[in-house]
C-alpha positions in Angstrom: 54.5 53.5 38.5 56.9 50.8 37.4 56.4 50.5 34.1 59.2 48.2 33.5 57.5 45.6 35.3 54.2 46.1 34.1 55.5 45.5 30.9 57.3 42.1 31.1 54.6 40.5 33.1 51.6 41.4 30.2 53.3 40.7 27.0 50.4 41.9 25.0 49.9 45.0 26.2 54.0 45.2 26.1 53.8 45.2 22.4 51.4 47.6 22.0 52.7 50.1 24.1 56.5 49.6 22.3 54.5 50.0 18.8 52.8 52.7 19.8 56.1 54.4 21.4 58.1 53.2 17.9 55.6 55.8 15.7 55.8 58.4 18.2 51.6 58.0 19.0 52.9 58.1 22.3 55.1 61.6 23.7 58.1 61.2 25.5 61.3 62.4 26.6 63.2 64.0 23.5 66.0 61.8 24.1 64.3 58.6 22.7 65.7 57.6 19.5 63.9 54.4 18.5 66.1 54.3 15.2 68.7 52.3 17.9 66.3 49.9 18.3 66.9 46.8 15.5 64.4 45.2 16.0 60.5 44.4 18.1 60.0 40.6 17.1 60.7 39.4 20.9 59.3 41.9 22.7 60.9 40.6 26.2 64.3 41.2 24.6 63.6 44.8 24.0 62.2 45.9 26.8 65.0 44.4 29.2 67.7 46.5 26.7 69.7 48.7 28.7 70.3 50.7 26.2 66.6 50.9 25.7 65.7 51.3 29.7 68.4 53.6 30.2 67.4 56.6 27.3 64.1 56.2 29.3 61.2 54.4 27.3 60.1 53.1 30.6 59.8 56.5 32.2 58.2 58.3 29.3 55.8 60.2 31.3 52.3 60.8 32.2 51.2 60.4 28.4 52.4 56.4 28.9 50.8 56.0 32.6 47.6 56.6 30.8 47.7 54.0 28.1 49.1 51.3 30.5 47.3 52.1 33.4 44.3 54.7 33.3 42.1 56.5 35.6 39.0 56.2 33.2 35.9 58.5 34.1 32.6 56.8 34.5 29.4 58.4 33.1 25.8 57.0 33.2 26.7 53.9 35.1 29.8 53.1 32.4 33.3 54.0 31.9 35.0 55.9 29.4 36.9 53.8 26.5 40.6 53.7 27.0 43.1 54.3 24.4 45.0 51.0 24.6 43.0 48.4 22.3 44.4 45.5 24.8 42.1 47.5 27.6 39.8 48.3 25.6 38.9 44.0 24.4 39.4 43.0 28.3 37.2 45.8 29.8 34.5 45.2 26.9 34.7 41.2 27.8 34.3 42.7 31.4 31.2 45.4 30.7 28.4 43.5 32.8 30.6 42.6 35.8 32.1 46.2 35.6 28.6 48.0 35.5 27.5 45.7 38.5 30.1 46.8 40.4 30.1 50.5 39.7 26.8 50.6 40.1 27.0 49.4 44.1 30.5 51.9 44.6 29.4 55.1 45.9 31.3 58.4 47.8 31.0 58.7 51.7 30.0 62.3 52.0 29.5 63.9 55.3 27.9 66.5 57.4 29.3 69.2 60.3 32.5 67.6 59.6 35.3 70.4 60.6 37.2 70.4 57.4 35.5 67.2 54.7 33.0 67.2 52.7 33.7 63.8 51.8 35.8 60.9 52.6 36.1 58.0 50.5 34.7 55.0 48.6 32.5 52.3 50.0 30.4 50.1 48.5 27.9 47.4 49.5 28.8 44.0 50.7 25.7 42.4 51.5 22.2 44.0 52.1 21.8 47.0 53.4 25.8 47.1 54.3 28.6 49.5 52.7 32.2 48.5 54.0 34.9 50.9 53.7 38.3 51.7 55.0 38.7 51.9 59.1 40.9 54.9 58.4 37.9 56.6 56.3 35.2 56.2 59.0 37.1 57.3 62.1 36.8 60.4 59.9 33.1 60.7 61.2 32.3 57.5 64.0 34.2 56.2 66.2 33.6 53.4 69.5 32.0 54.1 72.8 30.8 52.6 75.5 28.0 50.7 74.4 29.0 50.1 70.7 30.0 52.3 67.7 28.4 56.1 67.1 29.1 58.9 64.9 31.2 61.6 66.1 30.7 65.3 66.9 32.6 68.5 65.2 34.4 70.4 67.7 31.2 72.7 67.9 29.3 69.8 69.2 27.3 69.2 66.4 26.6 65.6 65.6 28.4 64.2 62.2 26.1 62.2 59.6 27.0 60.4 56.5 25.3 59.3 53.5 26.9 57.3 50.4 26.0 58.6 46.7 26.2 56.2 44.0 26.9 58.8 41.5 28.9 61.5 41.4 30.2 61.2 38.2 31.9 63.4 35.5 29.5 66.3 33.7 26.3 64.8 35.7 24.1 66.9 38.6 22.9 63.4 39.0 22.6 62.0 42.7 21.3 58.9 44.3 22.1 59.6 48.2 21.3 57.2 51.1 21.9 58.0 54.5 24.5 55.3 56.4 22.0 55.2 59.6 24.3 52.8 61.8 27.6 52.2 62.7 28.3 48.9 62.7 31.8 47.6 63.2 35.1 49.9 63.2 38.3 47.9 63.3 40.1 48.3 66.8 43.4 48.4 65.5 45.1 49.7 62.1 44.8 46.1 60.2 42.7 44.8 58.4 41.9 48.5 57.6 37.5 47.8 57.7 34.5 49.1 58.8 30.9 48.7 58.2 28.2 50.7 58.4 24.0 50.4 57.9 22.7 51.7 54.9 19.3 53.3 54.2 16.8 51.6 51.9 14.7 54.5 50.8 15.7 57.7 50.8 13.6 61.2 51.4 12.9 61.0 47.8 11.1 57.9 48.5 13.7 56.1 45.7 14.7 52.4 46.5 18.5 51.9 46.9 19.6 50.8 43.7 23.2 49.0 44.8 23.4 45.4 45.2 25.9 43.8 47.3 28.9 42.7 45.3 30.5 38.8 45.9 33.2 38.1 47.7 36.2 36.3 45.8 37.5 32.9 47.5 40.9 33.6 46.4 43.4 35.6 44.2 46.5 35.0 42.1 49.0 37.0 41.2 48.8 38.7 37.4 45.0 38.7 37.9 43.2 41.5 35.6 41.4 43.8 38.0 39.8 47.3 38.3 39.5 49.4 41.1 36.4 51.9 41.5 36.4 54.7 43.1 36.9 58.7 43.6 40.5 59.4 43.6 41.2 62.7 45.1 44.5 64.5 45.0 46.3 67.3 47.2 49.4 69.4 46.0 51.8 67.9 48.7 51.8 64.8 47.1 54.9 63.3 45.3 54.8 64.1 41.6 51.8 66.2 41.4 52.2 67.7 38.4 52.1 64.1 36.9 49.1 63.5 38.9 47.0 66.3 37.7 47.9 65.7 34.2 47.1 62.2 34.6 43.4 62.8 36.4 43.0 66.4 34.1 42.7 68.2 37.1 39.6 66.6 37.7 39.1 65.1 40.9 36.3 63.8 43.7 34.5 61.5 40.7 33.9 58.3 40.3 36.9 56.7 38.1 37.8 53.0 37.7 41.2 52.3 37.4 42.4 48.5 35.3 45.5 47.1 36.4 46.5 43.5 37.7 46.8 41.7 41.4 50.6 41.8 42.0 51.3 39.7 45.1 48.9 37.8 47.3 49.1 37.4 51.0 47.0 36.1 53.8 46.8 40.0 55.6 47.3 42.0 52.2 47.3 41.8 48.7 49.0 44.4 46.5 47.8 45.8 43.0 48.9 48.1 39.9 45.5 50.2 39.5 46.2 53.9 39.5 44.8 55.5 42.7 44.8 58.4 44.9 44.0 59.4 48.5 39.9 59.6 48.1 40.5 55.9 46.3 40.3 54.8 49.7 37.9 51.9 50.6 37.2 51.2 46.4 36.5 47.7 44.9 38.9 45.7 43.6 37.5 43.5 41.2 38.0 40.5 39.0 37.4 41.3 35.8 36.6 37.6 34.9 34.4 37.1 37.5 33.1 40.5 38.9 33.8 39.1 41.8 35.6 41.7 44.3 39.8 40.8 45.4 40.1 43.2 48.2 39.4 46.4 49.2 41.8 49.5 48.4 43.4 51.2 51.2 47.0 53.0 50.4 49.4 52.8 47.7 53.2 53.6 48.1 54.0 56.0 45.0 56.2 54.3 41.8 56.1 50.5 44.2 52.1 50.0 44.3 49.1 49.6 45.7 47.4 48.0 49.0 44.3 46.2 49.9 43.1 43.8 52.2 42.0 40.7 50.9 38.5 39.4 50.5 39.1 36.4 52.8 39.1 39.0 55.6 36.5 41.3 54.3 34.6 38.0 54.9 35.8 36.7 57.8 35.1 40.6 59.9 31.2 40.6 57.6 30.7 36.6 59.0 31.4 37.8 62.5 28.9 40.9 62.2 26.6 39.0 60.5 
């Protein structure tokens, strides 16, 4: 993550992060010696010090990744409370818009699939549709002749999928509904979307309790956002150790992630939110509006995070619809 960055642009959280650092709430290298530092009054001076940057306050570790920009576990249909107070006051202001949106964020989980027992994040759109990534349902469905299908395993056997809207933390709780139809696979690799039917009464006979999230009609940069969804990790990936510490070990439930819009373009926008592969086809939402940015799709490790805006969600859901 580039903390240096995140820092100077949210002067605020910048000076609550230094203070906590400055009394050592905060664990980092041993070679820190704050006693250098004359003074914190303008925060922007000290945290463009080279002599600051260089004995590594920026890169103080997983401990600091977690104040500025947490993976928070949700449980019951909320999240966990952060540690930084600055989070805490924007996600509180947020709470309603938050809960909406975690509430209609669910894990694609699949059957007879050779190797997965699940595959990423969707969430619904509009009713009685879940849009994920393309990459995430060529997993399980793919195009034919006459439309879109679901695939078979290399025994033959058909794949199914179903989304759960739980699958949190500590909780046996599950609320399952089959996707029934393929809708709409991307041909190519961009915009990374597909869409799929979802079932509105399960075998339980429960309704589907989701409701589709709204599109935003644009995005600046330095927007506060969230992204929701169930970060998975593997040990080939670039800094595990950090990663593990970071998630506890814990991974395949449903997290949301606060962090801000970086930069905004008309095929991509990029974002700070900590994710993992698994965060795949998650929410990115507004935390002023509730209304979602884009939808996650890859992240390029310590440089950020990908989605595709909501402009296109809309434009491929307008077509389908």
């Amino acid at each position: 993550m580039p903390y240096l960055d995140v820092l100077r642009n949210d002067e605020a959280l910048a000076r609550e992060t230094l203070g906590k650092l400055r009394t050592g709430s905060l664990p980092v290298r041993p070679d820190l010696r704050f006693s250098q530092v004359s003074t914190f009054d303008k925060i922007s001076a000290v945290i463009t010090d080279k002599q600051v940057v260089d004995l590594g306050v920026i890169e103080g570790g997983t401990a600091l990744q977690e104040f500025i920009r947490p993976a928070l576990f949700v449980q019951n249909g909320s999240y966990q409370v952060p540690l930084s107070e600055i989070w805490k006051q924007k996600l509180s202001q947020a709470k309603e818009n938050l809960e909406r949106a975690i509430a209609s964020t669910g894990r694609i989980e699949v059957k007879n699939h050779d190797s997965l027992a699940w595959v990423g994040t969707g969430w619904l759109v509009a009713p009685e549709i879940m849009v994920t990534n393309r990459h995430v349902a060529v997993e399980f469905a793919r195009k034919s002749n006459t439309g879109f299908r679901f695939r078979k395993n290399r025994q033959l056997k058909p794949m199914s999928a179903h989304v759960d809207f739980r699958e949190e933390h500590h909780s046996p709780l599950e609320e399952e509904f089959e996707l029934v139809d393929v809708l709409y696979i991307e041909p190519g690799d961009d915009p990374d979307l597909a869409f799929f039917q979802v079932q509105q009464i399960n075998t339980m006979g429960v309704h589907n309790p989701a409701t589709p999230l709204q599109l935003a009609a644009d995005v600046a940069p330095g927007t506060d956002v969230a992204a929701i969804g169930y970060p998975r990790g593997t040990s080939g990936e670039q800094n595990w150790p950090a990663i593990t510490e970071l998630f506890q070990g814990i991974f395949g439930v449903k997290r949301i992630s606060p962090g801000k819009v970086k930069t905004v373009e008309e095929s991509q926008l990029t974002h700070d939110c900590s994710t993992l592969e698994g965060s795949s086809g998650s929410p990115v939402v507004n935390l002023s509006t509730g209304e979602v940015v884009g939808i996650h799709f890859t992240g390029t490790y310590s440089v950020a995070n990908y989605a595709v805006p909501s402009t296109l969600i809309a434009d491929r859901l307008y077509q389908l619809l």
